[in-house]
C-alpha positions in Angstrom: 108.2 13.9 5.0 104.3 13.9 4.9 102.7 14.3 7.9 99.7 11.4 8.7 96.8 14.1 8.1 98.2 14.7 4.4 99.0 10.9 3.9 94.7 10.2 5.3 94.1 13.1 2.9 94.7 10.8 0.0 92.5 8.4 -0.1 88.5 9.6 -0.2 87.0 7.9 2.6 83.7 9.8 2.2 83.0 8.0 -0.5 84.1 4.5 0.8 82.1 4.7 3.6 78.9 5.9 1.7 79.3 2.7 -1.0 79.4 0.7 2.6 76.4 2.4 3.6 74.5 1.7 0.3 75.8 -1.6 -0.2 74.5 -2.4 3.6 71.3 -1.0 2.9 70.5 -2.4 -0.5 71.3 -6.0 1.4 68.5 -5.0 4.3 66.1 -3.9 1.2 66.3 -7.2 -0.9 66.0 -9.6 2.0 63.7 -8.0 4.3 59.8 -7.3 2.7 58.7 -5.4 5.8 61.5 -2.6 5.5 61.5 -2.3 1.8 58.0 -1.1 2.6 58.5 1.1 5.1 61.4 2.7 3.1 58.9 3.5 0.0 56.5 5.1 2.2 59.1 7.3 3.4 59.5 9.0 -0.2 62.9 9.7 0.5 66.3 9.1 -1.6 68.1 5.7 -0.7 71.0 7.7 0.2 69.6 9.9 2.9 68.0 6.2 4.0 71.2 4.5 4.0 72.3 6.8 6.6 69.7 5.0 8.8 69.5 1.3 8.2 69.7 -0.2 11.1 67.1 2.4 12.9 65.0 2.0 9.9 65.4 -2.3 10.1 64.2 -1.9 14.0 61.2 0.4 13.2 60.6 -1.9 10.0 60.3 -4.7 12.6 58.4 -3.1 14.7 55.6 -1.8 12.7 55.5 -5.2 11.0 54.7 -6.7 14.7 51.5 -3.9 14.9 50.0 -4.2 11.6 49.4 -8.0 12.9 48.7 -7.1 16.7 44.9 -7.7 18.2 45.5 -5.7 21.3 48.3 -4.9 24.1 47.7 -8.2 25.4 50.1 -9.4 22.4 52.1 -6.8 22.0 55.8 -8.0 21.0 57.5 -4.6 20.5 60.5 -3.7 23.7 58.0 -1.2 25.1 54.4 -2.8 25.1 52.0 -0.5 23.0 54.6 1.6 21.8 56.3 1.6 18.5 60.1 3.1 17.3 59.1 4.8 14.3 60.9 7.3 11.8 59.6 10.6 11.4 60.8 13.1 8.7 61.5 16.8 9.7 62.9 18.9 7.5 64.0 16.6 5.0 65.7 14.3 7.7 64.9 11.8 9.9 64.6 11.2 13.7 63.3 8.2 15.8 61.2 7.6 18.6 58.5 5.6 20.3 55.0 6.3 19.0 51.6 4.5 21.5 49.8 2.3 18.9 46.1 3.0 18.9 45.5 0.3 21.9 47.6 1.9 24.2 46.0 5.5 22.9 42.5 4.0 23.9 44.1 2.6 27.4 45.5 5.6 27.7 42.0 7.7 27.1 40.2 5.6 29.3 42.6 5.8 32.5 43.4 9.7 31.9 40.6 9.9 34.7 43.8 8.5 36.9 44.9 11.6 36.8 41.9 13.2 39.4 42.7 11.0 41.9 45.9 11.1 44.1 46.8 7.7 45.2 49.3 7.0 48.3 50.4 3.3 48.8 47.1 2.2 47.3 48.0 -1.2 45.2 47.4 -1.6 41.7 44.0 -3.3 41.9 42.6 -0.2 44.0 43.7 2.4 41.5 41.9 0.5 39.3 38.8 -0.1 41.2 35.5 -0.3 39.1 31.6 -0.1 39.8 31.1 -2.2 36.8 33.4 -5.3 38.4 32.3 -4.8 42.3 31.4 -8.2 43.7 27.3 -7.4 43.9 26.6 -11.6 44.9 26.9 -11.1 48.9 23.7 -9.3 50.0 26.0 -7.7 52.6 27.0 -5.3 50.4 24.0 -4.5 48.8 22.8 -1.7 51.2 26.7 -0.3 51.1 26.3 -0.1 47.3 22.7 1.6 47.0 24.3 4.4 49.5 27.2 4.3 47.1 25.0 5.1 44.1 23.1 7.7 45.4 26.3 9.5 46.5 27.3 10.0 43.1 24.3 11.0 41.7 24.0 13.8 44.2 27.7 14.9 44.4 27.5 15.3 40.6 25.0 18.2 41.4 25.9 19.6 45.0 29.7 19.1 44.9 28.8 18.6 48.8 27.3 16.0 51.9 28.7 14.1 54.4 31.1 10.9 53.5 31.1 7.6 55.4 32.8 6.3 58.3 33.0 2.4 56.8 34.0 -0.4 59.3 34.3 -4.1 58.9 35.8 -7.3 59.0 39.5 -7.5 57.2 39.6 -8.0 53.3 36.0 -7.1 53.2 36.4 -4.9 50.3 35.8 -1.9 51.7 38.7 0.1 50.3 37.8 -1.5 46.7 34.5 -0.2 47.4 35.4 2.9 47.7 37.8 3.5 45.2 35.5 2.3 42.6 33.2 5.1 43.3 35.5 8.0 43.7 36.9 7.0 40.2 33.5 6.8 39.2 33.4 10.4 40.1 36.8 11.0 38.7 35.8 10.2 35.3 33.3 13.5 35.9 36.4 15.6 36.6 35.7 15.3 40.3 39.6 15.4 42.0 40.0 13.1 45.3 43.2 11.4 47.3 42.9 8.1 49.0 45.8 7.5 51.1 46.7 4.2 52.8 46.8 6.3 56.4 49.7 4.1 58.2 51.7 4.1 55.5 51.3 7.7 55.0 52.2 8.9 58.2 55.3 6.8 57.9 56.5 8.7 55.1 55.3 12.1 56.3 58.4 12.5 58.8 60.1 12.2 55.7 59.2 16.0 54.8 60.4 17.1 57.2 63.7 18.0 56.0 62.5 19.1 52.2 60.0 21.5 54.0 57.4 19.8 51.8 55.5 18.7 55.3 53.2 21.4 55.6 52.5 21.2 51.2 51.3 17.4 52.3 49.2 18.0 55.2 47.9 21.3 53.1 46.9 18.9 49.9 44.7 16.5 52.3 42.9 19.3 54.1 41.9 20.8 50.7 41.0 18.3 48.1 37.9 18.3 47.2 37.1 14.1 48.0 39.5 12.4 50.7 39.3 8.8 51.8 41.7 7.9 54.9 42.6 4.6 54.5 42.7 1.8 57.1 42.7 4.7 60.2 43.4 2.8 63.1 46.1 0.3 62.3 48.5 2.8 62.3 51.2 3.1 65.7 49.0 5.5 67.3 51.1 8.7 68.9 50.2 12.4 70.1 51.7 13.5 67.2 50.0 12.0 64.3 46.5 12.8 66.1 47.3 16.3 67.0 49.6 17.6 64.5 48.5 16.0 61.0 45.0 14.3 61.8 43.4 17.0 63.9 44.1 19.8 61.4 43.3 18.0 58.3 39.4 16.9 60.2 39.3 20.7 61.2 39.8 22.1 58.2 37.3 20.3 56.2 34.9 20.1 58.9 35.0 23.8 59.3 34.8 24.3 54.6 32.6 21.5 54.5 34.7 19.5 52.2 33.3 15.5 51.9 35.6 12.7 53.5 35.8 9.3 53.5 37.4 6.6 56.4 38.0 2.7 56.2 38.7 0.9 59.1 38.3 -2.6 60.7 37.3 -0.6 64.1 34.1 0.5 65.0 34.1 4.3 66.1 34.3 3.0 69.9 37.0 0.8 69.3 38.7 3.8 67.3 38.6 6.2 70.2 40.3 3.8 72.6 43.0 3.4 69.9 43.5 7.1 69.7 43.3 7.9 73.5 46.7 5.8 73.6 50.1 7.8 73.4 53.7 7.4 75.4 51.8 10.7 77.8 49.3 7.7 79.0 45.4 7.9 78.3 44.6 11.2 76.3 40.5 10.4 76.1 39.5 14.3 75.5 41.7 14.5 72.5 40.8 11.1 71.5 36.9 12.0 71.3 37.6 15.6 70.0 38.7 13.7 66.8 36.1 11.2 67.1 33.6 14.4 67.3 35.1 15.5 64.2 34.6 12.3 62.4 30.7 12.0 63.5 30.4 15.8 61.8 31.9 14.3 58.7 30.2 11.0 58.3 27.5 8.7 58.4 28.5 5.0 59.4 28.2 1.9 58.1 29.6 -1.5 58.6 30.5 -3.8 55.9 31.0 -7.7 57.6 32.0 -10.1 54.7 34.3 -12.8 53.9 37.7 -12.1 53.3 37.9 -11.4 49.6 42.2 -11.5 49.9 42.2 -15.3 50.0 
């Protein structure tokens, strides 16, 4: 009796399922303009392509949908400004996504992104721009000449004191700010803005990865800081003397330029940081405040509420 290996042995399946793979790509090829096109350019035999068809049919579709693109804006491809496209190595083919040219010149123009550490800082702040600050409230305009100078002389002394920038809520001030350290960014100038109550939520966090100290390390030492918003955050001993205190000391003591945003004034701040579950603590509260005045100059920004 044969056994079901020698009776599957008989007939030549190989071949069956190569005429099914011919016969299924010659179909594609006669009905479909856009992958008869890419499959010429390929300069391969139609049956090492065959092998591929469907890949080949979803790149076909895709490059058809860039070749009539006007920008990401319209992109219809699964990944916007990416296409699946063959490539041959070695007499074969494999498949991945390739960025069309608008999302290599996006991609050019945000690579200064990658000087600035961001924590908790929305899209719209990442993005910050000089060229699209609001310039119509002459509020700001005093903020913005200081802003300008700054980065004309940091370019050259890599040095100088920062601001201490107070003001009404949704003022802009973060914006403000942002916009000018990735002005400075696109020099090759690194920086970190962190949102500060959200970032000493998440601190505690590190605890148990042993990654605290890398954190509190990273702030003390980059070369541009901006604390965000210092002031709305649950004020304890803890964040002021163990993470806030250190990081002022440190770049008071190497000189390193830093930034604050706040909706207090510098009085208003103190009180806040005097508070802890221990009661009033105003000498530690006004060392830090101390530390601030050594760091910055201050300025007040009070404008309508740009969030509405």
């Amino acid at each position: 009796m044969k056994t079901v290996v020698e009776e599957i042995n008989r007939y030549d399946y190989r071949n069956d399922l190569n005429d099914h793979l011919m016969n299924e790509f010659q179909e594609v090829l006669q009905k479909n303009s856009a992958f008869e096109n890419m499959v010429n350019q390929l300069k391969m035999s139609y049956e090492e392509l065959s092998k591929y068809t469907s890949l080949l049919e979803e790149s076909s579709e895709e490059y058809d949908h860039c070749k009539k693109c006007n920008g990401l804006f319209e992109c219809q491809n699964k990944i916007s400004g990416y296409a699946y496209l063959p490539m041959k190595r070695k007499k074969k083919l494999t498949f991945g996504y390739q960025a069309c040219k608008y999302q290599n010149k996006y991609l050019k123009e945000k690579k200064y992104q990658e000087n600035v550490y961001s924590f908790q800082e929305p899209k719209e702040i990442k993005n910050a721009s000089m060229k699209e600050i609001y310039i119509d409230d002459e509020k700001r305009f005093e903020l913005i000449k200081w802003m300008k100078h700054f980065i004309k002389k940091y370019q050259t002394t890599k040095e100088g004191k920062g601001l201490y920038l107070y003001g009404s809520f949704g003022s802009g001030k973060t914006y403000l700010l942002s916009a000018m350290f990735n002005e400075l960014a696109k020099k090759g100038i690194k920086s970190a803005i962190v949102f500060w109550p959200e970032y000493l939520a998440n601190l505690k966090g590190y605890f148990k990865t042993g990654e605290y100290i890398d954190q509190i390390d990273y702030l003390k030492k980059v070369p541009l800081l901006l604390i965000d918003d210092i002031g709305a955050e649950n004020s304890t001993s803890w964040s002021r003397d163990e993470v806030l205190s250190p990081i002022l000391q440190y770049r008071m003591q190497e000189g390193l330029t830093t930034f604050f945003t706040s909706n207090l004034d510098k009085k208003s701040l103190e009180e806040h940081l005097s508070i802890s579950k221990d009661g009033i603590e105003g000498i530690k509260a006004r060392r830090i405040l101390e530390r601030i005045n050594q760091l910055t100059e201050e300025m007040s920004l009070m404008s309508k509420n740009l969030r509405k």
